[in-house]
DOKOLMAR-242375 format. One record per residue (C-alpha): x, y, z negated; residue in three letters; residue number from 1. Coordinates in Angstrom, 2 decimals, decimal comma. Layout:
! DOKOLMAR-242375
{east:X	north:Y	up:Z	lonu:ALA	sevo:NUM}
...
This chain:
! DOKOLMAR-242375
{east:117,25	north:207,43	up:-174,14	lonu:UNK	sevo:1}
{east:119,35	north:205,36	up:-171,72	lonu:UNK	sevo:2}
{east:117,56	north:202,73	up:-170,10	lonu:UNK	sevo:3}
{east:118,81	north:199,78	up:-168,20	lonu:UNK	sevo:4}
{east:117,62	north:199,19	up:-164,97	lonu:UNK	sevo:5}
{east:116,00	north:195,97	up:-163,72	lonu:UNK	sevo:6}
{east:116,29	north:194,68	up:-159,99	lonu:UNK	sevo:7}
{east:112,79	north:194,73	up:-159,73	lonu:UNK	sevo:8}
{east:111,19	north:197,64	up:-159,85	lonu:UNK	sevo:9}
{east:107,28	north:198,68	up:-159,62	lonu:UNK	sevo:10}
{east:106,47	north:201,81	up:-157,79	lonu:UNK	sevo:11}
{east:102,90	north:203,64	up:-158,15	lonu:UNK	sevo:12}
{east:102,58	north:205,40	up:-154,66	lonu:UNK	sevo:13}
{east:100,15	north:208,36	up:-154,17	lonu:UNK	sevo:14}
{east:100,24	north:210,33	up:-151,10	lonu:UNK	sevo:15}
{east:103,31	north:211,93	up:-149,08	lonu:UNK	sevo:16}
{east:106,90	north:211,09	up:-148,10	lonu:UNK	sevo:17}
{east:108,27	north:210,82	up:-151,65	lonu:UNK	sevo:18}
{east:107,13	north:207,20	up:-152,75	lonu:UNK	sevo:19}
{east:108,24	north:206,44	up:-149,70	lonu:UNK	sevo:20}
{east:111,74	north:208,42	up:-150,13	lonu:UNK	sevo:21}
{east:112,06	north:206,65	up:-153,70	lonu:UNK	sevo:22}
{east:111,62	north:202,94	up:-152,03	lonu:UNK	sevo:23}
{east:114,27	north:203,69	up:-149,73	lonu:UNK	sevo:24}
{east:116,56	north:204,61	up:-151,77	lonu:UNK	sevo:25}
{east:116,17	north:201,90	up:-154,38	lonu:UNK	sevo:26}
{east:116,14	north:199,27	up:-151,47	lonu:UNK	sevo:27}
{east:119,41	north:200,91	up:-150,35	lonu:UNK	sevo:28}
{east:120,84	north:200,75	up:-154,15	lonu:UNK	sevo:29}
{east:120,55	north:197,10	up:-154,04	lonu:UNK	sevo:30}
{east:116,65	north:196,97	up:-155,68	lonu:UNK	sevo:31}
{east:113,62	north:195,20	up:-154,92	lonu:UNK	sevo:32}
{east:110,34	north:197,46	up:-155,02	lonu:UNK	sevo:33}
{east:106,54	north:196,24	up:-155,46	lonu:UNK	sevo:34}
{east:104,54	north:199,03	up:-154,47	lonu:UNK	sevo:35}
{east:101,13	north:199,58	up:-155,85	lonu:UNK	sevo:36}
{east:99,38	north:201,58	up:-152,88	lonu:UNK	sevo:37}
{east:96,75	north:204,30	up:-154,12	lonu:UNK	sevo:38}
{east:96,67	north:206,54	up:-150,58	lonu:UNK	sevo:39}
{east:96,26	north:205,25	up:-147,03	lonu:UNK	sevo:40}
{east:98,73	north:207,91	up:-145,56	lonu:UNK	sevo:41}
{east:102,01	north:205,89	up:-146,33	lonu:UNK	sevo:42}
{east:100,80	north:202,81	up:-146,79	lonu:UNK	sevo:43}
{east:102,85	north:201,43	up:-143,54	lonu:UNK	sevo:44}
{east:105,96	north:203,18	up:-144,26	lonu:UNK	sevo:45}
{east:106,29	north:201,83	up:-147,77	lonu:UNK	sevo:46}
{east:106,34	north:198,40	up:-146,06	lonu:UNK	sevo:47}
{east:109,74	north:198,84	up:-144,38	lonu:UNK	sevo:48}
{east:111,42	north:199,18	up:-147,76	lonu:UNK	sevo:49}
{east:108,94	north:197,07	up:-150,18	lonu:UNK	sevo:50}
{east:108,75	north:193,77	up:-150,61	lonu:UNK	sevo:51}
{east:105,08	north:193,86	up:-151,22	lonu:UNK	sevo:52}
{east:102,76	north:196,62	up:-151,13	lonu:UNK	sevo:53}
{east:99,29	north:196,02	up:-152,89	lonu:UNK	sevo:54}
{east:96,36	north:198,61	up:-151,90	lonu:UNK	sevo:55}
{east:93,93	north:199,69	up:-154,41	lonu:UNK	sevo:56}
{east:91,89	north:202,91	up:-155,39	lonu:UNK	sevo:57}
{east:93,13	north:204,90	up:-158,98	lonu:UNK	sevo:58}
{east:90,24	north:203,69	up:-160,57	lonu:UNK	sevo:59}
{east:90,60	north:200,23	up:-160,15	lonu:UNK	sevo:60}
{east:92,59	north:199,79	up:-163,65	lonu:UNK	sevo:61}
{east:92,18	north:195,76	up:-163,71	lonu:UNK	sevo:62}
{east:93,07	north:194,93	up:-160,80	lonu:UNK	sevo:63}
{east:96,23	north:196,77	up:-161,06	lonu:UNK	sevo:64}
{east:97,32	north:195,79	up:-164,21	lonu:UNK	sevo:65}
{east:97,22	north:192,22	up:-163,03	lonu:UNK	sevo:66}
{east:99,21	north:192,61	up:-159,74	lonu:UNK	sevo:67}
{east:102,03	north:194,38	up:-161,86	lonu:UNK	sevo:68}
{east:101,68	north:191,60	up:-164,36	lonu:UNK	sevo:69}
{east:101,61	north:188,53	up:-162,08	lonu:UNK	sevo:70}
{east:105,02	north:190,16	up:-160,22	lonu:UNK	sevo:71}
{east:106,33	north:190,21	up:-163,60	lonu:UNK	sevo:72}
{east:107,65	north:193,57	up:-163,17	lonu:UNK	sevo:73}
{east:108,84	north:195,52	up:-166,39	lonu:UNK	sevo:74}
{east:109,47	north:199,23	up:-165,15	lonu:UNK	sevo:75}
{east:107,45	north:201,27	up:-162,92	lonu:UNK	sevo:76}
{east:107,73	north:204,60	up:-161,46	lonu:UNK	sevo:77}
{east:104,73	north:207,24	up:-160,41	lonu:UNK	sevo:78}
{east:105,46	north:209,11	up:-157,55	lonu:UNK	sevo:79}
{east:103,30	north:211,14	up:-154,81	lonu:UNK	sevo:80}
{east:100,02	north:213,05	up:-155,42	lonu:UNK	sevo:81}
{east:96,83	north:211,37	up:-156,76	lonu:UNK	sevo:82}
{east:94,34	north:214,20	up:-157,17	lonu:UNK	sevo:83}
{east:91,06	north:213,49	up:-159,31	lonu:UNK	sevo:84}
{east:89,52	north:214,49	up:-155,99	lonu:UNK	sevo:85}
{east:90,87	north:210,89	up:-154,68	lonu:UNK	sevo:86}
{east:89,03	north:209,74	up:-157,62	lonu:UNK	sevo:87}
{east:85,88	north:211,34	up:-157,16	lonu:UNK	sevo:88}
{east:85,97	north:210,38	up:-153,44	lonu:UNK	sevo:89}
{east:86,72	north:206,29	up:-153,67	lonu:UNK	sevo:90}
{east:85,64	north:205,87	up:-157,16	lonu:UNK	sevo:91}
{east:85,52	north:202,10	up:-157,68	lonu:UNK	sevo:92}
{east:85,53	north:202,30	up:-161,17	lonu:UNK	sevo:93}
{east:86,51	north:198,80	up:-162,75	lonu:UNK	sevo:94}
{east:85,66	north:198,17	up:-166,40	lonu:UNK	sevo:95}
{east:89,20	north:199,22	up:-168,00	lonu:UNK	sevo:96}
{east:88,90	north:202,67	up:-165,96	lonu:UNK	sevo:97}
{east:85,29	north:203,67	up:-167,58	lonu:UNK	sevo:98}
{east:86,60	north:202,95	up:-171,17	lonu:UNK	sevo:99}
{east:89,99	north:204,92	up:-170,87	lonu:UNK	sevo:100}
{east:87,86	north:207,92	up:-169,22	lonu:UNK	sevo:101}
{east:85,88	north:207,83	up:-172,16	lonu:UNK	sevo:102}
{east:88,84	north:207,54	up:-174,84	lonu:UNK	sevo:103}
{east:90,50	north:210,49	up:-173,08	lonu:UNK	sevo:104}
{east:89,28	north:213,67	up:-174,70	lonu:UNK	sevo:105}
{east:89,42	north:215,95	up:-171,85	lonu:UNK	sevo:106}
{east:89,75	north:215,06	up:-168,08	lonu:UNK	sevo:107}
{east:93,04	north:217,19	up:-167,48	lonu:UNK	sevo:108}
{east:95,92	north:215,74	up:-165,49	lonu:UNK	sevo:109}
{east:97,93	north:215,27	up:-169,05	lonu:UNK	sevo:110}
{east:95,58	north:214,02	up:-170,85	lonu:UNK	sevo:111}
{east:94,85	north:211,07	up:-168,04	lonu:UNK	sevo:112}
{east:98,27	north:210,16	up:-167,10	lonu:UNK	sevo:113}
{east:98,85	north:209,92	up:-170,24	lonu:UNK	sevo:114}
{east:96,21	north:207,47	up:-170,90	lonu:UNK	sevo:115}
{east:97,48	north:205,68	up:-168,17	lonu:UNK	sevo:116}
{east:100,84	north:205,38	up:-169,68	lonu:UNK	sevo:117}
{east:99,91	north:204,25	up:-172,73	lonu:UNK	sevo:118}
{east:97,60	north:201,53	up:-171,23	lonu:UNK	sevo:119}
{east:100,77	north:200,04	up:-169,06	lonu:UNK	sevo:120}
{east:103,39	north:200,33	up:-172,31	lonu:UNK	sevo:121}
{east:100,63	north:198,54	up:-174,21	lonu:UNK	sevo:122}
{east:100,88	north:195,45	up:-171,04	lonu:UNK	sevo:123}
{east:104,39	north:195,76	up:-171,62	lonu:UNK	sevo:124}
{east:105,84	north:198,11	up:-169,08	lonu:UNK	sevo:125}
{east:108,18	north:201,01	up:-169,03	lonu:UNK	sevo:126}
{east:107,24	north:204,10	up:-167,30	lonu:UNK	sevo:127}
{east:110,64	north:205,51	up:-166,05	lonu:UNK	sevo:128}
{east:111,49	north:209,50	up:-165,17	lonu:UNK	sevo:129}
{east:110,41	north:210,29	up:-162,01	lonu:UNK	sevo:130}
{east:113,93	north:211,51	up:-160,35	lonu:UNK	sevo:131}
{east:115,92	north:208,57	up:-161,46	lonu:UNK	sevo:132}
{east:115,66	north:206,83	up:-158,03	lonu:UNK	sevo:133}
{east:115,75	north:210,29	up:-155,84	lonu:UNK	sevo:134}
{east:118,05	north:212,88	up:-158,11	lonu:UNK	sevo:135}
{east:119,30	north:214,13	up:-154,78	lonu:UNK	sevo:136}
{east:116,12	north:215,81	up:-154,09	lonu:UNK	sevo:137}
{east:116,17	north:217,91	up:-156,87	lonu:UNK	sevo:138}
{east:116,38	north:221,83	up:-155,48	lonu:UNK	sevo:139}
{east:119,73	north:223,58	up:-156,94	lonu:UNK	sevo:140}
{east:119,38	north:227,41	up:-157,96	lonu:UNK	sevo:141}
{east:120,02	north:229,99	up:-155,09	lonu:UNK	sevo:142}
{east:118,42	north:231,33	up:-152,12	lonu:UNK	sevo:143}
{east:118,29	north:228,34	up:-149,05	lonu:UNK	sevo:144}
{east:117,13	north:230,01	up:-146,08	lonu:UNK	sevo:145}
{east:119,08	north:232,77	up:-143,87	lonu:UNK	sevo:146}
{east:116,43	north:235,47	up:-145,24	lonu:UNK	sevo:147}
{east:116,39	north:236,85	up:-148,46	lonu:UNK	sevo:148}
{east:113,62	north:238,12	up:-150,76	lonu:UNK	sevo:149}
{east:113,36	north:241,93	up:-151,09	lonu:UNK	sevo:150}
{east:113,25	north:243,88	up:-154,16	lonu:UNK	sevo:151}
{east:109,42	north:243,73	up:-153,96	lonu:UNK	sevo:152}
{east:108,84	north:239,89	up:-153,67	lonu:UNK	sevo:153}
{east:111,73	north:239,47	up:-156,55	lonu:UNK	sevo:154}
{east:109,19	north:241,54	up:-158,73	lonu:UNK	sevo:155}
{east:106,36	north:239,32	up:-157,21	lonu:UNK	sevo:156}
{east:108,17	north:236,01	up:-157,88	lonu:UNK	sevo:157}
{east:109,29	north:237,03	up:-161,43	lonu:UNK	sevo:158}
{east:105,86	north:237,49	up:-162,26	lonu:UNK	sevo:159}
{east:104,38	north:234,80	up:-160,53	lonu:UNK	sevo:160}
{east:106,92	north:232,40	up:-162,83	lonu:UNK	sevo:161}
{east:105,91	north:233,81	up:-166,07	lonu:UNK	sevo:162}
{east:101,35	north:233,41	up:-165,22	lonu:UNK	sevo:163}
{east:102,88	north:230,10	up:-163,48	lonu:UNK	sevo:164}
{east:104,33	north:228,81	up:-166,66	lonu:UNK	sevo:165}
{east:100,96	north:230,04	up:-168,42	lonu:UNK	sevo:166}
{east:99,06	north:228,17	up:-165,95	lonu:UNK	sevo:167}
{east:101,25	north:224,98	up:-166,30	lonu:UNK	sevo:168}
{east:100,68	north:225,03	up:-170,30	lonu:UNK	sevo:169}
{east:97,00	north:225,00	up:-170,35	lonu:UNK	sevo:170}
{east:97,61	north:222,29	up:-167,60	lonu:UNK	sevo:171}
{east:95,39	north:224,15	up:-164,83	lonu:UNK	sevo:172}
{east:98,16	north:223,87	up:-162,14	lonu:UNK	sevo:173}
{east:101,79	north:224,50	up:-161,04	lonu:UNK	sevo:174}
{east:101,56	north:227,23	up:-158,29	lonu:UNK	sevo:175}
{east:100,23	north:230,75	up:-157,92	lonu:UNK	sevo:176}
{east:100,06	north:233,04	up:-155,20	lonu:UNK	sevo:177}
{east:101,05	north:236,66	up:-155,36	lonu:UNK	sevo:178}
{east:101,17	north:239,64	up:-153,02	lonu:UNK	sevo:179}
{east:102,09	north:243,19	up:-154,60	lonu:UNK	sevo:180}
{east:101,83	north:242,21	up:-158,43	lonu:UNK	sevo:181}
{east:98,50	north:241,08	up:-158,14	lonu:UNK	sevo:182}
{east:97,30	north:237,46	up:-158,62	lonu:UNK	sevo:183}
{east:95,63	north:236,00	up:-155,66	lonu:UNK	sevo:184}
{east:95,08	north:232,54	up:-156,76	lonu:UNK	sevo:185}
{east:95,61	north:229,80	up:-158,68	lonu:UNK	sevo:186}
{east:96,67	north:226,36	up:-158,38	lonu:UNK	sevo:187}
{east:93,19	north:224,07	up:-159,94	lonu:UNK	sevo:188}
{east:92,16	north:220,74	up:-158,91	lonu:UNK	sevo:189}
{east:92,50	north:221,47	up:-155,36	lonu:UNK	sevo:190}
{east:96,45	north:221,00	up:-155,09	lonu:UNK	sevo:191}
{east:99,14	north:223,60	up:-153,75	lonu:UNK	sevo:192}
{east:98,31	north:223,56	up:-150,10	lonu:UNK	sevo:193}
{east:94,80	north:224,67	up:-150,46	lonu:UNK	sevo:194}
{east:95,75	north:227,23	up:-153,15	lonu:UNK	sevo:195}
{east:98,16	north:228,52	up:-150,84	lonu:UNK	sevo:196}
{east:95,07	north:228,80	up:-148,22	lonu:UNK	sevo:197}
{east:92,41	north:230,70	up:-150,72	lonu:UNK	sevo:198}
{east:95,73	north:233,15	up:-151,88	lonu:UNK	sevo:199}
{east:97,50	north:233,98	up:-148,45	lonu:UNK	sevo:200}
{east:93,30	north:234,58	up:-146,87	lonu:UNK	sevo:201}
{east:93,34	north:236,73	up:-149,92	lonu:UNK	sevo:202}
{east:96,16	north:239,03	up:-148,66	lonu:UNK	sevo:203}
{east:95,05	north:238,48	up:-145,10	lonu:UNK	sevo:204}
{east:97,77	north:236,88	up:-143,92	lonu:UNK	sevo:205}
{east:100,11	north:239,72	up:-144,66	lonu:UNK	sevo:206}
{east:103,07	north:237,86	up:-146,86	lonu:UNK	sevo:207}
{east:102,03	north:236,10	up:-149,82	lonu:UNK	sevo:208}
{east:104,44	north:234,84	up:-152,64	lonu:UNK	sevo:209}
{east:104,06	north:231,02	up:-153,83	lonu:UNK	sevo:210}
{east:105,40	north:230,42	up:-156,85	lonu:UNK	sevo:211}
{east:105,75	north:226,53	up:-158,06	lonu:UNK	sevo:212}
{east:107,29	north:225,77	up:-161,16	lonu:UNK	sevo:213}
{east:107,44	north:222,42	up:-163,74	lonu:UNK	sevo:214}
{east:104,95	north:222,71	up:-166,72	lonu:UNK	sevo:215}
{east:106,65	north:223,93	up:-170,60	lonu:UNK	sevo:216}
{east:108,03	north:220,39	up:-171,57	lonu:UNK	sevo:217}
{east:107,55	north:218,87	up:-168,82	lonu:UNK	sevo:218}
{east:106,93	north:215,18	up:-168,93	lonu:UNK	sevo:219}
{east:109,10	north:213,66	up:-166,49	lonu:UNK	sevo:220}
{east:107,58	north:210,30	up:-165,97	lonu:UNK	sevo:221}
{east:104,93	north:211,84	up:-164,03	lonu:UNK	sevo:222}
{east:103,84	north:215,46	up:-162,30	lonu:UNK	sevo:223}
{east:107,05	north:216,95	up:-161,39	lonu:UNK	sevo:224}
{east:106,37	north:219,53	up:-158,75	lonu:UNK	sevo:225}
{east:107,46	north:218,52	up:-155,29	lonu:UNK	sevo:226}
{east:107,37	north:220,59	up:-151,72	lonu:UNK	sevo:227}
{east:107,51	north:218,98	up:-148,65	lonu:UNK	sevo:228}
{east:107,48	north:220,30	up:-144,80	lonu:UNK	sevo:229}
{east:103,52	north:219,95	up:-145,07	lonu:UNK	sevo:230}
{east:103,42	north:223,17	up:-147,53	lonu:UNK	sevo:231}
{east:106,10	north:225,65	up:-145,34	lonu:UNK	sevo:232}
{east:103,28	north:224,59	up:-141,90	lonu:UNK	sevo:233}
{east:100,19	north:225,50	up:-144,31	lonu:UNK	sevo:234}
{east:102,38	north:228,73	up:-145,52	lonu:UNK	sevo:235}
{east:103,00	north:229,75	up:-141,89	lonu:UNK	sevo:236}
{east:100,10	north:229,22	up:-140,63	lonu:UNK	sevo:237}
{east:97,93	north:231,55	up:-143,55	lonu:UNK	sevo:238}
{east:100,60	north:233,84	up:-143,25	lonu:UNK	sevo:239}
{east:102,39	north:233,42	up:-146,68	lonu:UNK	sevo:240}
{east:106,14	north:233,91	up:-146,60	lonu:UNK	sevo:241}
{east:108,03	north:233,63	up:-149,34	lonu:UNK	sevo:242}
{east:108,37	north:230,24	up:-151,12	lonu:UNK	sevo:243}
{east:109,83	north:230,33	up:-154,81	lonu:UNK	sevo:244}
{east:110,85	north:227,04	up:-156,96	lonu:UNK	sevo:245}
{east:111,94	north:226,24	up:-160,40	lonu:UNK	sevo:246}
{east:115,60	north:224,66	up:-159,52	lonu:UNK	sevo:247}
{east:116,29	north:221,63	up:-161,58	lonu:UNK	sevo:248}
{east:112,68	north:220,79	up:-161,75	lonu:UNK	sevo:249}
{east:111,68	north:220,59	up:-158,33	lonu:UNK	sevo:250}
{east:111,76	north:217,95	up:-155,96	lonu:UNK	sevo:251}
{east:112,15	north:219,25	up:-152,14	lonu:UNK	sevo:252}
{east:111,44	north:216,32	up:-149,45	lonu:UNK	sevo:253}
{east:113,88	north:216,56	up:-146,35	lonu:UNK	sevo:254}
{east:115,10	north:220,45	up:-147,11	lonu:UNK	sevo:255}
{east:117,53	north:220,49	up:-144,35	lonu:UNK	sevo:256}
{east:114,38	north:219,63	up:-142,19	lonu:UNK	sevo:257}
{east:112,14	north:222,16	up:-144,38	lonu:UNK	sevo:258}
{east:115,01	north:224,92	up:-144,66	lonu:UNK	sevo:259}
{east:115,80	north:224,58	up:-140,56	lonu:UNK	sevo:260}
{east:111,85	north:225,11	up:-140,12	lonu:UNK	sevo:261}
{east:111,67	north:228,23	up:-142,70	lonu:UNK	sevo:262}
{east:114,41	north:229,73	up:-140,81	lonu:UNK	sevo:263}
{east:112,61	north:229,13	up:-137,25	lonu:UNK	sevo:264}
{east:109,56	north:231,19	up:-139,11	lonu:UNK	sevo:265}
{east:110,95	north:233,90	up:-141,22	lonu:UNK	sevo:266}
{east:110,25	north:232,14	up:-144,08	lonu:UNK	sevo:267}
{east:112,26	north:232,72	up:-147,37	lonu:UNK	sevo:268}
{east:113,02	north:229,71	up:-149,97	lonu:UNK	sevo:269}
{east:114,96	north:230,21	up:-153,17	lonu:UNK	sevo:270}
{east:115,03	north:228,29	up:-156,35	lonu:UNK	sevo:271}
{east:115,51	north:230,43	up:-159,15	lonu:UNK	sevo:272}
């Protein structure tokens, strides 16, 4: 479905670079951004390249809903990680947010985001794909880094994809960790940096496999798998060294920056 852009454009900002990346680059494309602000980490930097940035927690449903109504913004875009663990931290649970917990029949990430979709379109708005404001970012098939994967991490990684995929269709997570055919963990709740901790601890810092792929169908207004330089410093520092991505379906934040630091650390990345 083609959709025709508006100048004003609503961004949903959870934590990280990439709302940030997104703002910038619609601000440089001749846009104006509203940011609604769910994580105190880039709260600042989405200033430079917003117009306005609101602050609020995910649970505060009414309150957000009216900002994006009263700047009469049509189209909005989700980008950066909001974990139900940000939720069970800074609850502030408005009205709207208790119902649509209730009306959702399972608390998975689909089944939310979902909801949360469907509550906007019903107020009016569009949700947009994710990538339409950063398609540069996408990760293109091949190996990045100056090291290549041996014939044993090839076997892990090819393995890892296929439970991955698995993993991504019960909607569970989007990452697993492998050393020597085995499974060492799996991506839950916690997000892909702490998974990465439990699985490379697992193999005792002795080169674990991450594997990070897009879910079967993925929906691409929301949870498209991203890596930033934040996961290669948790992977070298639990000993993990091999980092494999689904190309065309990942999003890679600064990879000349992430690729130059792989190489420094022996680090392999290839998009398969």
């Amino acid at each position: 479905m083609n959709i025709t852009l508006e100048n004003k454009q609503c961004l949903m900002a959870g934590d990280g670079i990439l709302p940030v990346k997104m703002a910038q680059n619609a601000k440089e494309n001749g846009f104006e951004v509203v940011a609604i602000s769910l994580s105190s980490d880039n709260c600042k930097d989405l200033q430079k390249y917003c117009s306005k940035v609101y602050s609020f927690s995910p649970g505060q449903v009414n309150s957000i809903t009216k900002a994006i109504l009263d700047e009469k913004v049509k189209q909005l875009t989700f980008l950066g990680k909001v974990s139900k663990t940000m939720l069970l931290m800074r609850p502030k649970l408005e009205p709207r947010a208790i119902e649509m917990l209730r009306e959702v029949p399972k608390l998975n990430d689909d089944a939310i985001m979902l909801k949360i979709i469907e509550e906007m379109e019903n107020n009016g708005i569009t949700i947009l794909d994710q990538t339409i404001f950063i398609k540069s970012l996408m990760v293109q098939k091949g190996v990045m880094t100056k090291i290549k994967p041996t014939e044993a991490q090839l076997i892990d990684i090819e393995y890892g994809y296929k439970t991955a995929k698995q993993m991504g269709e019960l909607d569970i997570g989007q990452s697993v960790i492998m050393k020597d055919k085995m499974i060492l963990a799996v991506e839950a709740i916690e997000g892909t940096d702490k998974c990465i901790k439990r699985g490379a601890k697992l193999a005792r810092g002795k080169g674990a496999v991450v594997v990070k792929v897009a879910k079967p169908n993925q929906d691409k207004r929301f949870d498209i798998p991203a890596v930033g330089i934040r996961t290669l410093k948790t992977m070298r520092r639990y000993g993990a060294n091999v980092l494999a991505l689904e190309s065309g379906e990942t999003i890679m934040v600064d990879s000349a920056k992430i690729v130059d630091y792989a190489n420094k650390h022996n680090i392999v990345i290839m998009a398969f």
